[in-house]
C-alpha positions as a Markdown table, in Angstrom:
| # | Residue | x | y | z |
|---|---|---|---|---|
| 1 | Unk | 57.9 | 63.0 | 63.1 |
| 2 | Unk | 55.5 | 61.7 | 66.0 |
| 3 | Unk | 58.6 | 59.8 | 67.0 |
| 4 | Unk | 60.7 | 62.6 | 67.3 |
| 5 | Unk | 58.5 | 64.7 | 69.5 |
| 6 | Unk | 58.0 | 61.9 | 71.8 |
| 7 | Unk | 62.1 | 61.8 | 72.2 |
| 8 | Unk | 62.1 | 65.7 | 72.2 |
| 9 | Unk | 58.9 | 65.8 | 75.1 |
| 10 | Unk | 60.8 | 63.1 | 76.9 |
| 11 | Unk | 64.3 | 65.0 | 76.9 |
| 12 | Unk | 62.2 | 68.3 | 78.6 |
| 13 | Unk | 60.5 | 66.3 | 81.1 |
| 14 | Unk | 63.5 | 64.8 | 82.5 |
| 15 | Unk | 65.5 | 68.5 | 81.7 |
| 16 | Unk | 62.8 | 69.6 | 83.7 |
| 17 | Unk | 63.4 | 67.3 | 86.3 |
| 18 | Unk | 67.3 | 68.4 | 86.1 |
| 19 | Unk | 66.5 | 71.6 | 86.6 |
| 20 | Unk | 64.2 | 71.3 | 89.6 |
| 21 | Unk | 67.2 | 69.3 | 91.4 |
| 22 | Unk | 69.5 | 71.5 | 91.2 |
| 23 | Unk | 67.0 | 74.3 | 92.2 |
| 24 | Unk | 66.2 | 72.4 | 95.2 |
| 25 | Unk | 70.3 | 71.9 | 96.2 |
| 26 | Unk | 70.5 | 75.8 | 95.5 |
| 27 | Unk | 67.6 | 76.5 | 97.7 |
| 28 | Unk | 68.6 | 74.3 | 100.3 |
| 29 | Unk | 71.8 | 75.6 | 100.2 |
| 30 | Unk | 71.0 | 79.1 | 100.2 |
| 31 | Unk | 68.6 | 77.8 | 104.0 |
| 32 | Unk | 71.6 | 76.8 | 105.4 |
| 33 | Unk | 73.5 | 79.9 | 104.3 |
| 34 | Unk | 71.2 | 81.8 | 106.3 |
| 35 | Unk | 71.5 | 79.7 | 109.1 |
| 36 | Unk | 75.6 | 80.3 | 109.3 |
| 37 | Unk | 76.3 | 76.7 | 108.5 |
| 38 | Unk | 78.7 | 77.7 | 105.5 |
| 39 | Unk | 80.2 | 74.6 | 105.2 |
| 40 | Unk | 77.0 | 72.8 | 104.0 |
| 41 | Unk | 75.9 | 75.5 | 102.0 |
| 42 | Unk | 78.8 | 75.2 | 100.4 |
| 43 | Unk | 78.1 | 71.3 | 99.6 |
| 44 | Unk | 75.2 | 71.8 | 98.4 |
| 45 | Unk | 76.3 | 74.8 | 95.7 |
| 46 | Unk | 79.2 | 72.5 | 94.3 |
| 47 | Unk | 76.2 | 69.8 | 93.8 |
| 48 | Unk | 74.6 | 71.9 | 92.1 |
| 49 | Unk | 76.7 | 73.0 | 90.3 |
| 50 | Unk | 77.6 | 69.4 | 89.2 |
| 51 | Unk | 73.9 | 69.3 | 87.3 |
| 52 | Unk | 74.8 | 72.8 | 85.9 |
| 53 | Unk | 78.3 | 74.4 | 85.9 |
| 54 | Unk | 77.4 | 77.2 | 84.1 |
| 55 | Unk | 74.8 | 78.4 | 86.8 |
| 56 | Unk | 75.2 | 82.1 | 87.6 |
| 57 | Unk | 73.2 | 81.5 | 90.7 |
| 58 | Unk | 75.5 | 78.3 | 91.7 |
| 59 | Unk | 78.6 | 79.7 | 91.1 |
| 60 | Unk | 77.6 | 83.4 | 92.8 |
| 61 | Unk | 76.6 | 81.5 | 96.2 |
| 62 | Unk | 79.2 | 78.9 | 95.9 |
| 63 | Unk | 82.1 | 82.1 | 95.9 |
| 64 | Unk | 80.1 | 83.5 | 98.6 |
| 65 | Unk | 79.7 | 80.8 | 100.8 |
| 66 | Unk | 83.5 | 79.8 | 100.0 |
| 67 | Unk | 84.7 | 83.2 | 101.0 |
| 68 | Unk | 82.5 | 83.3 | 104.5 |
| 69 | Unk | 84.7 | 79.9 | 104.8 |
| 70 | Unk | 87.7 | 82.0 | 105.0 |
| 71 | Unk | 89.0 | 80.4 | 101.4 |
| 72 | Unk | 89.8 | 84.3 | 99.8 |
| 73 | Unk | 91.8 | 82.8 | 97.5 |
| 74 | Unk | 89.1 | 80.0 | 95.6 |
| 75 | Unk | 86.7 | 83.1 | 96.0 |
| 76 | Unk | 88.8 | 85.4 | 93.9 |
| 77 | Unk | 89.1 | 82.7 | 91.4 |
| 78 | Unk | 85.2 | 82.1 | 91.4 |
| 79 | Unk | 84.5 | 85.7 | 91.2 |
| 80 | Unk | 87.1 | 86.4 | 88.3 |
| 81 | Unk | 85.3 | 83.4 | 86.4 |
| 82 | Unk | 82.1 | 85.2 | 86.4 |
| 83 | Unk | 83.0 | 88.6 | 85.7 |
| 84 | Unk | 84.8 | 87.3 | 82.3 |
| 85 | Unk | 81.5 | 85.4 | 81.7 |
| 86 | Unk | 78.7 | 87.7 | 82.4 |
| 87 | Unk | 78.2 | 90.8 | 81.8 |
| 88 | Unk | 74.8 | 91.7 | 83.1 |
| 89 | Unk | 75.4 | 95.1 | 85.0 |
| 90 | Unk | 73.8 | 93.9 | 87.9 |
| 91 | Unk | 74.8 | 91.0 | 88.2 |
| 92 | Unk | 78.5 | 92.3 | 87.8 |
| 93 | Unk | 77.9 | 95.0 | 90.5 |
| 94 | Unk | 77.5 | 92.2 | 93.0 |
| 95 | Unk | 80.3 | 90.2 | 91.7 |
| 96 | Unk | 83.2 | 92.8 | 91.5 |
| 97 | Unk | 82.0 | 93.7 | 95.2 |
| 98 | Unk | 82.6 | 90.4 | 96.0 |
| 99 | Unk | 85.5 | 90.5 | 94.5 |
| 100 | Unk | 87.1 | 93.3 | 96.0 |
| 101 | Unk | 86.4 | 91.5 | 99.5 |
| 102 | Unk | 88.3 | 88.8 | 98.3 |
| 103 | Unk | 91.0 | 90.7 | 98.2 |
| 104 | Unk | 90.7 | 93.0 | 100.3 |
| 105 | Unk | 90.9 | 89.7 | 103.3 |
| 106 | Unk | 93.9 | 88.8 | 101.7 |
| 107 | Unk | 95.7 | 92.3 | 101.8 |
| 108 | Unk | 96.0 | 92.7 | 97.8 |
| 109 | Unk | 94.7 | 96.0 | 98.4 |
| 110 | Unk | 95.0 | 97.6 | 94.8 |
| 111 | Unk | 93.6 | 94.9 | 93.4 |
| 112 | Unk | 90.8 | 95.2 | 95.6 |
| 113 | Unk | 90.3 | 98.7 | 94.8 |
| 114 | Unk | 90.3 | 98.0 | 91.2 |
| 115 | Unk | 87.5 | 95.4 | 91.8 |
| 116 | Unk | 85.2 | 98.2 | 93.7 |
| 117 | Unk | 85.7 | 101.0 | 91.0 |
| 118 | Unk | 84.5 | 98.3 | 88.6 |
| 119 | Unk | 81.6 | 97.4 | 90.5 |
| 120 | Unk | 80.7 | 101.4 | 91.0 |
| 121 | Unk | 81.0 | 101.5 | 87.5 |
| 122 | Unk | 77.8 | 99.1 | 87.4 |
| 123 | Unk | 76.1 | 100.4 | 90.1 |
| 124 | Unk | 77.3 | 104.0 | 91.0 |
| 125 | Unk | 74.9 | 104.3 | 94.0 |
| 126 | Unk | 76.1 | 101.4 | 96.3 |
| 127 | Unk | 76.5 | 103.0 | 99.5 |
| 128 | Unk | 78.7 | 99.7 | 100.6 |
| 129 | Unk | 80.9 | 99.5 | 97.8 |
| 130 | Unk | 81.6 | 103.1 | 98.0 |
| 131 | Unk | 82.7 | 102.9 | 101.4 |
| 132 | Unk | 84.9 | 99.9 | 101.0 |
| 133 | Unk | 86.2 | 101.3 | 98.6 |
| 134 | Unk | 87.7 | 103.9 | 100.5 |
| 135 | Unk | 88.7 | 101.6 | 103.8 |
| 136 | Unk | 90.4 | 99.2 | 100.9 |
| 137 | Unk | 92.3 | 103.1 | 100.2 |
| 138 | Unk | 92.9 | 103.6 | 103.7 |
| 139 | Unk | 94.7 | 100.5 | 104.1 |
| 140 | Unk | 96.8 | 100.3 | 101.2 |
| 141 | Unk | 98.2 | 103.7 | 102.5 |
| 142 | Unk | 98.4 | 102.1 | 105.7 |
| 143 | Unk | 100.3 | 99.2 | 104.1 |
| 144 | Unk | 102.6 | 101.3 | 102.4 |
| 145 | Unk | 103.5 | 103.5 | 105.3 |
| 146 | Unk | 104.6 | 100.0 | 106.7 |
| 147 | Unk | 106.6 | 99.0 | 104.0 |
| 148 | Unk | 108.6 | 102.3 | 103.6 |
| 149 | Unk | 109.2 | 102.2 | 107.7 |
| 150 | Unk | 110.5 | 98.6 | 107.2 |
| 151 | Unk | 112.4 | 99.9 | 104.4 |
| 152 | Unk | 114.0 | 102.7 | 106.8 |
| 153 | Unk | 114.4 | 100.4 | 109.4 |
| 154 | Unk | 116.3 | 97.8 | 107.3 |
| 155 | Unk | 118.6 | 100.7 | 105.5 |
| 156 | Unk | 119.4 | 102.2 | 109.3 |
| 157 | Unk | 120.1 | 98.0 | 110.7 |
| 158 | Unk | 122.5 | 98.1 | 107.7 |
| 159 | Unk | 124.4 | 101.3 | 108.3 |
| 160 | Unk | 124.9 | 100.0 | 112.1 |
| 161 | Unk | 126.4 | 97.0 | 110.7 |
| 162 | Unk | 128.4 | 98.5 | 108.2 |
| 163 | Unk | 129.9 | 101.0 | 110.7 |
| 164 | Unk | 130.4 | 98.3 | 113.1 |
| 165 | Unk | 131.7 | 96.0 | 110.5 |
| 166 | Unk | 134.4 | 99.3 | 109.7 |
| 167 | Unk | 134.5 | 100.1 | 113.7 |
| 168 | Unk | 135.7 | 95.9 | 113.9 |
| 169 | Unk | 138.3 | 96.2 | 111.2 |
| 170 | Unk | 139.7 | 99.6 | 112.2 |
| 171 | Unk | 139.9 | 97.4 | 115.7 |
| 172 | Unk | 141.8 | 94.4 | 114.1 |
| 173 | Unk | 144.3 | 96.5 | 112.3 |
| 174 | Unk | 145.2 | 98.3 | 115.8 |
| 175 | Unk | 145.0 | 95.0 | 117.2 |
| 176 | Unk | 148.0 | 93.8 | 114.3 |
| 177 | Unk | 149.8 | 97.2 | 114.8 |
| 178 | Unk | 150.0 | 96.3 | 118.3 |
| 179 | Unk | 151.2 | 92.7 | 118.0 |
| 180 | Unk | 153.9 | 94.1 | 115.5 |
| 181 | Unk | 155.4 | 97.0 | 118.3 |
| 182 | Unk | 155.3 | 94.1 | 121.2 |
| 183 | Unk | 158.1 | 92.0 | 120.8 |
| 184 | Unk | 160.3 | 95.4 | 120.6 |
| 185 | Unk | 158.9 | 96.3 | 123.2 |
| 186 | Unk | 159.6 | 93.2 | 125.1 |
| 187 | Unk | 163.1 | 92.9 | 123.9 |
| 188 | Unk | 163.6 | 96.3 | 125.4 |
| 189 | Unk | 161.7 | 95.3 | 128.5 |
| 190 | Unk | 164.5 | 92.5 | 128.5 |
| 191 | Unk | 167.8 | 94.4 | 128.2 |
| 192 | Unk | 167.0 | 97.0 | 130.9 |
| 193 | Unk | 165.4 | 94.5 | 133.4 |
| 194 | Unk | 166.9 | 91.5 | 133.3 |
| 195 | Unk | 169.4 | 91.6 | 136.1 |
| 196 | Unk | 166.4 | 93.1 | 138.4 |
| 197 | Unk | 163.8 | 90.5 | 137.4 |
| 198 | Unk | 166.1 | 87.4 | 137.4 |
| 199 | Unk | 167.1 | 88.8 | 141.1 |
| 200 | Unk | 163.3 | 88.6 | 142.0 |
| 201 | Unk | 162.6 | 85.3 | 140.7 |
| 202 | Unk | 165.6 | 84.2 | 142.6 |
| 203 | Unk | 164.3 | 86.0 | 145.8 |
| 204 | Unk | 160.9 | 83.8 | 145.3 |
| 205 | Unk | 162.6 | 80.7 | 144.4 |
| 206 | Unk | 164.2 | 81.0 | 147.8 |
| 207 | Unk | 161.0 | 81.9 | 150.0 |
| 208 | Unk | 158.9 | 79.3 | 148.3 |
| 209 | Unk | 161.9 | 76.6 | 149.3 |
| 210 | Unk | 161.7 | 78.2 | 152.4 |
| 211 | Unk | 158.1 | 77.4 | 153.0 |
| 212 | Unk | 158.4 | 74.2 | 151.2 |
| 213 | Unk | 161.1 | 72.9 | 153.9 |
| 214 | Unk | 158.8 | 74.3 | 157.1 |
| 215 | Unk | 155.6 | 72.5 | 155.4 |
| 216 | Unk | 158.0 | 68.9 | 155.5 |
| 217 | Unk | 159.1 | 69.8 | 158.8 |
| 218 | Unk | 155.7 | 70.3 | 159.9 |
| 219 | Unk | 154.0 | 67.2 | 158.5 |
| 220 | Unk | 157.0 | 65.1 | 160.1 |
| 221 | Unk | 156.5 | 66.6 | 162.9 |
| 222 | Unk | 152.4 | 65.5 | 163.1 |
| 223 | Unk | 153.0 | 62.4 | 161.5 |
| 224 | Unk | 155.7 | 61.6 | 164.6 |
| 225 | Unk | 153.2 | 62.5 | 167.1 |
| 226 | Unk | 150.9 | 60.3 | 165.3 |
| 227 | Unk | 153.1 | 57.1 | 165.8 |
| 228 | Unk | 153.3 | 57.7 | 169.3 |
């Protein structure tokens, strides 16, 4: 029996010892939390939470210094986590309204709605959760103003195209019509012009010859001088 409550003293002094570390990470964490350095804050939380990863306090300032780090989504994930596994009211109040930043930065607006009505639920009287909750409203209206006018928008783009697409076709078929009428057209042009436009070619042929004759004449003519 003495034996076994030297072993069991033992085992609390160096529990004791555990605990005391990871205090000291969450403590110096939670220092340079303060101070804005996030990024070691943040160290220090997932140390401690190496000696203890079922700390409420570890994993609370670990979501919270992940989510000042801009990291919305590993925040949501840490926050879900502890809601499901505590259910202190408090302590839920504060989580949920961490929550529902999460997601409000990352535009899932309903959801974060859903985490603030949860969070009012535990503490009714939060001044700050009540009014994110209703800027989280404001913008999901907002966001689905956007969505319907983008909607519109893309329904109009594709009635311009379809009534250009029908405006091109109607185009094309007069375009076929057209090349079906014209060699009728040109045969007819053919039979009653013939005489007058062979005449006129002739009439060039003979003018360009003409000029053609006067250009040799000319260059002989420069290219004698030129010998001389």
């Amino acid at each position: 029996m003495r034996y076994l409550t030297i072993i069991f003293l033992l085992f609390l002094t160096g529990y004791e010892s555990f605990s005391q570390k990871e205090n000291a990470l969450l403590r110096q964490g939670n220092r340079k939390f303060e101070n804005g350095d996030y990024k070691e804050a943040e160290k220090d939380y997932r140390k401690a939470l190496e000696l203890d990863k079922e700390s409420i306090k570890g994993q609370f300032n670990l979501g919270t210094a992940v989510y000042k780090n801009g990291n919305f989504e590993e925040a949501t994930k840490i926050y879900n986590n502890l809601a499901e596994k505590n259910k202190d009211p408090e302590v839920q109040a504060k989580v949920f309204h961490n929550l529902g930043n999460s997601y409000l930065q990352s535009k899932e607006y309903e959801k974060s709605i859903l985490a603030y009505k949860n969070a009012l639920m535990n503490s009714p009287k939060n001044v700050d959760t009540k009014y994110n909750l209703e800027y989280a409203k404001m913008m999901l209206k907002k966001q689905q103003q956007q969505q319907q006018q983008n909607k519109d928008n893309k329904d109009k783009k594709d009635d311009k195209k379809d009534e250009k697409d029908k405006k091109d076709q109607n185009q094309d078929q007069k375009q076929k019509n057209d090349q079906q009428k014209q060699p009728q057209d040109q045969k007819k042009i053919s039979k009653d012009d013939a005489d007058r436009m062979l005449e006129a070619l002739k009439n060039d042929e003979k003018k360009t010859m003409q000029k053609v004759k006067k250009q040799k004449a000319k260059v002989q003519v420069i290219g004698i001088e030129k010998d001389w």
